[in-house]
ZATIKOL-236741 format. One record per residue (C-alpha): chain; x, y, z. Coordinates in steps of 0.05 Angstrom, whole numbers. Layout:
% ZATIKOL-236741
+------+--------+--------+--------+
! zase !      X !      Y !      Z !
+------+--------+--------+--------+
!    A !      X !      Y !      Z !
...
+------+--------+--------+--------+
% end
This chain:
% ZATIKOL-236741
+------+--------+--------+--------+
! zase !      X !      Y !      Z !
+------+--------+--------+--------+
!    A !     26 !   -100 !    236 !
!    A !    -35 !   -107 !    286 !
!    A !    -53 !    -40 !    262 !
!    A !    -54 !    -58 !    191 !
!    A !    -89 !   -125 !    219 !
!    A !   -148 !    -68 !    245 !
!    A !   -172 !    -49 !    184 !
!    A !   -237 !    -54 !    159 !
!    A !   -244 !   -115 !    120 !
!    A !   -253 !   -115 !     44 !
!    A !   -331 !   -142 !     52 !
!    A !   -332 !    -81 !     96 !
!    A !   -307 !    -32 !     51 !
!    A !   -350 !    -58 !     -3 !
!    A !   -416 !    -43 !     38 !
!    A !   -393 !     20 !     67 !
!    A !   -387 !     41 !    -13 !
!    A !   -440 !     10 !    -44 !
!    A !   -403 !    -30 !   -100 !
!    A !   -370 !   -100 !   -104 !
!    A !   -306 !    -65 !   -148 !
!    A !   -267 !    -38 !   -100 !
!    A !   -203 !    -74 !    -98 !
!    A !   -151 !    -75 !    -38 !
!    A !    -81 !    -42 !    -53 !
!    A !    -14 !    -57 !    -23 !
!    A !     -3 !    -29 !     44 !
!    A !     58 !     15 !     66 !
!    A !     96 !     18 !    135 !
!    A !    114 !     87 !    150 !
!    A !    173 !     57 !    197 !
!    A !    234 !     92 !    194 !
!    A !    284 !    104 !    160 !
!    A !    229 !    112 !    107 !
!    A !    214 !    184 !     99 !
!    A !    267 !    198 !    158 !
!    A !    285 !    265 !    132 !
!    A !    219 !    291 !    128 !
!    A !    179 !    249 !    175 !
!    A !    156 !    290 !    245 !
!    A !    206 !    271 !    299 !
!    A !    150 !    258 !    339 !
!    A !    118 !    216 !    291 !
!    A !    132 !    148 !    314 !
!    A !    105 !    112 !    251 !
!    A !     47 !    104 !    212 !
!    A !      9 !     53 !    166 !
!    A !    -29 !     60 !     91 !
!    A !    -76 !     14 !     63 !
!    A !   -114 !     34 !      4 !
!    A !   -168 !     11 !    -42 !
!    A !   -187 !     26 !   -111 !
!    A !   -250 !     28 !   -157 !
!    A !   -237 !    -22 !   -214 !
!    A !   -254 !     19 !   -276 !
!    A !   -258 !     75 !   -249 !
!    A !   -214 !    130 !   -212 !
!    A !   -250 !    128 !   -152 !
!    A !   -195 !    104 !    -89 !
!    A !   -201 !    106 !    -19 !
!    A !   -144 !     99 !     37 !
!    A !   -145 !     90 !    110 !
!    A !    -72 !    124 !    148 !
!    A !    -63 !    108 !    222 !
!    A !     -6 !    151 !    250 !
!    A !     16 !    137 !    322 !
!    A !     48 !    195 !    359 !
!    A !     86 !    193 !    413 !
!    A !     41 !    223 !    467 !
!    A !    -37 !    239 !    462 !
!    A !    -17 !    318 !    472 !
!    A !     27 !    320 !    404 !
!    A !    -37 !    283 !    369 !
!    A !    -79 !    342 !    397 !
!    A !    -32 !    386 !    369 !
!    A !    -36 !    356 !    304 !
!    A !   -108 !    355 !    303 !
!    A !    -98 !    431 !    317 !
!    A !    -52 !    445 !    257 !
!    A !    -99 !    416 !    216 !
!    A !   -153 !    458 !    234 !
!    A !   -110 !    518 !    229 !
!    A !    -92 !    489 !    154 !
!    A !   -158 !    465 !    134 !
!    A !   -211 !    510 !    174 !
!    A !   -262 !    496 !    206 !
!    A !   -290 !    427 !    203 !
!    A !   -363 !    410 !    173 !
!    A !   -402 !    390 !    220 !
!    A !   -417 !    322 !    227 !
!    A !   -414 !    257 !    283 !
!    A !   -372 !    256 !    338 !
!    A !   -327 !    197 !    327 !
!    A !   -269 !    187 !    371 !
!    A !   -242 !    239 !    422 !
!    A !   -239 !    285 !    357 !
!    A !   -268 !    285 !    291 !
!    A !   -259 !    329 !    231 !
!    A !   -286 !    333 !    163 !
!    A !   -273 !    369 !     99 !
!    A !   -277 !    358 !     22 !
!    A !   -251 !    398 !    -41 !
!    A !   -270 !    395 !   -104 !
!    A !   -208 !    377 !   -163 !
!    A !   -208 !    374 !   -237 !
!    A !   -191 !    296 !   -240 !
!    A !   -232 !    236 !   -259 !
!    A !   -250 !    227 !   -191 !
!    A !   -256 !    309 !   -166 !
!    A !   -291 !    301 !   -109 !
!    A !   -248 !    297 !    -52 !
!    A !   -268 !    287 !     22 !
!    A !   -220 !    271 !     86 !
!    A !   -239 !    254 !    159 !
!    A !   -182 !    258 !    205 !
!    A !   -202 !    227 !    277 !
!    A !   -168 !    227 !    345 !
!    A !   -170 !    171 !    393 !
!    A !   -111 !    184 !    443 !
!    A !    -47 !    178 !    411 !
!    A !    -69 !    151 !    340 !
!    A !    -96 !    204 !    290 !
!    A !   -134 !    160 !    227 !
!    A !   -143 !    203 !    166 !
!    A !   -192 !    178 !    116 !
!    A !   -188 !    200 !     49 !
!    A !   -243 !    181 !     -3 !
!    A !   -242 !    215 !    -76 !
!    A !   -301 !    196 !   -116 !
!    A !   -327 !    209 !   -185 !
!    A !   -392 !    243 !   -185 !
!    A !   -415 !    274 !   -125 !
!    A !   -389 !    290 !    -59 !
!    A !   -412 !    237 !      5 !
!    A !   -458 !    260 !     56 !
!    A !   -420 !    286 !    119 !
!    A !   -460 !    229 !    151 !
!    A !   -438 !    180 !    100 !
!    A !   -373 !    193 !    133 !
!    A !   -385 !    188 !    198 !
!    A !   -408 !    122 !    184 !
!    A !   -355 !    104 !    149 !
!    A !   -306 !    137 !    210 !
!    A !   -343 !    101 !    255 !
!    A !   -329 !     21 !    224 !
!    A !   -249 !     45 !    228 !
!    A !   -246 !     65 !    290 !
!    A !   -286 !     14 !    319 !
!    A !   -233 !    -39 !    283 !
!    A !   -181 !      5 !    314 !
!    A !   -207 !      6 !    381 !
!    A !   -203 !    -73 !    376 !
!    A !   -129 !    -65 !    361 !
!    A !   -113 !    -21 !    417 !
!    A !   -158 !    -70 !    474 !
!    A !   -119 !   -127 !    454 !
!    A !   -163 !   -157 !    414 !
!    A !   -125 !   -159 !    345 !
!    A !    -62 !   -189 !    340 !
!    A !    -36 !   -195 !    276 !
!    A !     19 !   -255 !    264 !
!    A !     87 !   -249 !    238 !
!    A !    102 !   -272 !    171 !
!    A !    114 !   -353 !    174 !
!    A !    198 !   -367 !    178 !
!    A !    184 !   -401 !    114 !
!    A !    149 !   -350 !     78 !
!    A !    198 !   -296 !     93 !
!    A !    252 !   -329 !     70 !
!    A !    221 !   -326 !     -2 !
!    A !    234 !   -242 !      3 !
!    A !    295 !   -209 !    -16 !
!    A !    366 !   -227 !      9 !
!    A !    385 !   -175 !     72 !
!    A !    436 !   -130 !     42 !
!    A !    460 !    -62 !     31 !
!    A !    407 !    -31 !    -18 !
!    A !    341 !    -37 !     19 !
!    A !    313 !    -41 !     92 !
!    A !    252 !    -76 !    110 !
!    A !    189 !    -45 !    139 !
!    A !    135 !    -97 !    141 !
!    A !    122 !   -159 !    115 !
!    A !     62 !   -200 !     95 !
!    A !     11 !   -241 !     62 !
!    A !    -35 !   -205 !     13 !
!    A !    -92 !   -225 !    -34 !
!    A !    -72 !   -237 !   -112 !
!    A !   -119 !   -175 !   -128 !
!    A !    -73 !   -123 !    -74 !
!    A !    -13 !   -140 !   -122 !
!    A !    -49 !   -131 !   -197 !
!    A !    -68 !    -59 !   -158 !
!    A !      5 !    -45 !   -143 !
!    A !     39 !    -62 !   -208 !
!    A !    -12 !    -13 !   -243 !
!    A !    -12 !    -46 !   -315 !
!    A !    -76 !    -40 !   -361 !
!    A !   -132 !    -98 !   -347 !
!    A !   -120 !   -113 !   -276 !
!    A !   -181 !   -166 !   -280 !
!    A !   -166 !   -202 !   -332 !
!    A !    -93 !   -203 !   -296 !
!    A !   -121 !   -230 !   -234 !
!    A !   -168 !   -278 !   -266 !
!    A !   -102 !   -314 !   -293 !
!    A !    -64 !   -317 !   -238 !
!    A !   -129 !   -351 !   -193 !
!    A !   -138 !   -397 !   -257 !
!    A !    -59 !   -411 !   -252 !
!    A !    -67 !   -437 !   -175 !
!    A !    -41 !   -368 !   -145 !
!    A !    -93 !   -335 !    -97 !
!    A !    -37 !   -297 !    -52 !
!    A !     35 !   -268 !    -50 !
!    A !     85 !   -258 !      5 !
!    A !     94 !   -186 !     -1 !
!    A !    160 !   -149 !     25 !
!    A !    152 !    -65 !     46 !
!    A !    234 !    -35 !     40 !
!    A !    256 !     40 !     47 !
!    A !    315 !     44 !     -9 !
!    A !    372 !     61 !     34 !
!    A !    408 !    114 !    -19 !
!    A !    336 !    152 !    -21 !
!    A !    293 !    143 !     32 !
!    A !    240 !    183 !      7 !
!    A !    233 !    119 !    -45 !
!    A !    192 !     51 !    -22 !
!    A !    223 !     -7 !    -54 !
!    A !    154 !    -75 !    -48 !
!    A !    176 !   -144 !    -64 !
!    A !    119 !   -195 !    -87 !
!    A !    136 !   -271 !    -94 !
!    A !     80 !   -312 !   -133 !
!    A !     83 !   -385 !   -123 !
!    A !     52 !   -421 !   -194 !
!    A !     47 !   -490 !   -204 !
!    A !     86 !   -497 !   -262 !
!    A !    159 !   -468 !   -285 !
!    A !    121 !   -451 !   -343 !
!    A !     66 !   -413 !   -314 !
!    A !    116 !   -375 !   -281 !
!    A !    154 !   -350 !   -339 !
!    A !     86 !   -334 !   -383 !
!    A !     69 !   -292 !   -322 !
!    A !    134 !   -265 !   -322 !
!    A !    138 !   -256 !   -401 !
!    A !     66 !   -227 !   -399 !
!    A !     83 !   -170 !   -343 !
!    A !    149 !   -146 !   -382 !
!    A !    117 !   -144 !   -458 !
!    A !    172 !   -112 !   -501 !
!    A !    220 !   -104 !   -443 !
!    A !    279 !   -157 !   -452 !
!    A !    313 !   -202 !   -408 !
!    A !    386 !   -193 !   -380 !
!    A !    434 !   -255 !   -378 !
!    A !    413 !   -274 !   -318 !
!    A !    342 !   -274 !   -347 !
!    A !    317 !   -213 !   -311 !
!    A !    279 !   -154 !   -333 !
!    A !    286 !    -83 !   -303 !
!    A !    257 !    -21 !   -331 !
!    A !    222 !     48 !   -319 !
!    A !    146 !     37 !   -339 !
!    A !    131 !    106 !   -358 !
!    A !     53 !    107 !   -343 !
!    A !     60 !     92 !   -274 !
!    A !    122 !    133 !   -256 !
!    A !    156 !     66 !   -224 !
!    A !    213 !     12 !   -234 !
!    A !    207 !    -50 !   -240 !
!    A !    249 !   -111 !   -237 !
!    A !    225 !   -187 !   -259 !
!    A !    238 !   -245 !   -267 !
!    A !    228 !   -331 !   -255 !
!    A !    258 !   -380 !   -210 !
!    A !    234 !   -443 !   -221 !
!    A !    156 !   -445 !   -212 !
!    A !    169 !   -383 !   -178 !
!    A !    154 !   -305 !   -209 !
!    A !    184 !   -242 !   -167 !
!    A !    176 !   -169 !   -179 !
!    A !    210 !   -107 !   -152 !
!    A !    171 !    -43 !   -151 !
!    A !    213 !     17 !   -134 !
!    A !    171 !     82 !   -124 !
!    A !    162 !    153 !    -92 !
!    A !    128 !    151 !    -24 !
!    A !     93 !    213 !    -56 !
!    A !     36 !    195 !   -112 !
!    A !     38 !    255 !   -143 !
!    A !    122 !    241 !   -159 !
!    A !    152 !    190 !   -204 !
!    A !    211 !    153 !   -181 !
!    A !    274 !    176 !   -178 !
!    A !    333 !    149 !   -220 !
!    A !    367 !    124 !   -145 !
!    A !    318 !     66 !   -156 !
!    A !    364 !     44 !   -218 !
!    A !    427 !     21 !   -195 !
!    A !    401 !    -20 !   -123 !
!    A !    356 !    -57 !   -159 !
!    A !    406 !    -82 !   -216 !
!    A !    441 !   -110 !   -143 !
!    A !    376 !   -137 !   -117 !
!    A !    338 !   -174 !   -167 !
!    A !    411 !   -221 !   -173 !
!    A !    416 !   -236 !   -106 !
!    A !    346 !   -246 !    -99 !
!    A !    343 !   -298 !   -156 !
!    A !    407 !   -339 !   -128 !
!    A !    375 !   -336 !    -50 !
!    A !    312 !   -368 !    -84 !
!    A !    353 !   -422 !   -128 !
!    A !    393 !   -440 !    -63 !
+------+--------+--------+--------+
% end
């Protein structure tokens, strides 16, 4: 959590890029058992927080990974050279820093990543804009406000707070389907990101007209497939009714069971989702591939039929 807590804040972000339109996205918590089969057994964890270009495909992520000595970062840093070439040469940021873009044929083509070394901790920043690639000095600067955040983690200086006893208790029922990884506060905006429907402004500007400026947000590995990340988001409204409109509004055509929950496969964004109202209160389940570039897989189905029940009877206890 403290090295989520060291990231560059969203102020920052927006003058490192130029525009006031990048968004935050929901974080994810590398911590096993998510990803266990495939994750580097000297890989002790790792942390994603991402932003995205409203209107545009534009994104940019930040990935700490801690390893478990400074010689098996090194070693990394070493694949990666022997995968990527050589580096571009740019500022020295770090004990190592390396550089390289690639062009694609997507909305936002051109591709650049920085990976940088301090000790133990490689940080691999990944920026994919729309029209032209960043200066290599562009990214050192942008390396530079990281790691400097990161530094501030590792000296002490950032501590980040556990999740209030009260707030947590508003996630998910512990249980046999899904294992947290982190747990937090995040801005209404991170959550319109992560449920990926069409006009995520005019989404947001509801929800801050309806009272709700943050959700306690819940990170799970789904224990039958590890390779998919189950996130939990609880919105607190004012009103039972603004609760189910929100709730109504998010599944559109998608009906309600008999306990009043909806759970589907939204096809545009490759995920699954489960919803539904408690009260004044709106929760969603988001079951996805740790992967982008893979839809979820049908394990998602069945745990999350189990979930979304027990969730809504923890929260009308």
């Amino acid at each position: 959590m403290d090295f989520y807590g060291g990231n560059p804040t969203l102020a920052d972000v927006r003058t490192l890029l130029g525009d006031s339109n990048w968004w935050p996205g929901p974080p994810s918590f590398g911590v096993r058992p998510l990803d266990s089969s495939t994750m580097p057994f000297r890989e002790k964890f790792h942390v994603v927080t991402r932003f995205t270009h409203i209107g545009t495909a534009e994104t940019f992520e930040i990935l700490y990974t801690l390893w478990d000595t400074a010689s098996s970062a090194t070693t990394q840093m070493t694949n990666i050279q022997a995968g990527f070439g050589t580096s571009a040469t740019g500022p020295k940021v770090g004990d190592q820093a390396l550089y390289y873009g690639s062009q694609t044929s997507g909305a936002a083509p051109y591709g650049t990543v920085t990976f940088i070394r301090i000790g133990q901790i490689i940080t691999t920043i990944t920026l994919s804009l729309k029209d032209a690639f960043p200066s290599v000095a562009r990214l050192g600067k942008i390396a530079t406000k990281v790691t400097s955040r990161l530094k501030d983690v590792l000296s002490g200086k950032v501590h980040v707070s556990p999740l209030p006893v009260s707030d947590a208790s508003l996630l998910p029922p512990r249980g046999p389907d899904i294992t947290l990884l982190g747990s937090l506060n995040l801005p209404i905006e991170a959550v319109v990101v992560m449920l990926g429907f069409a006009s995520p402004e005019a989404l947001a500007r509801i929800l801050h007209t309806n009272g709700v400026d943050s959700i306690v947000f819940g990170d799970y590995a789904l224990d039958n497939d590890t390779h998919m990340e189950v996130r939990a988001g609880l919105f607190n409204f004012t009103t039972a009714q603004d609760a189910t409109t929100w709730i109504d509004e998010l599944r559109g055509n998608y009906s309600l069971d008999t306990n009043g929950i909806a759970t589907f496969y939204e096809a545009g964004s490759g995920q699954y989702f489960s919803l539904f109202s408690s009260g004044s209160k709106a929760a969603v389940l988001v079951c996805r591939s740790t992967s982008d570039a893979e839809a979820a897989s049908r394990a998602c189905e069945s745990p999350l039929t189990r979930v979304g029940p027990a969730w809504q009877l923890s929260l009308i206890g």
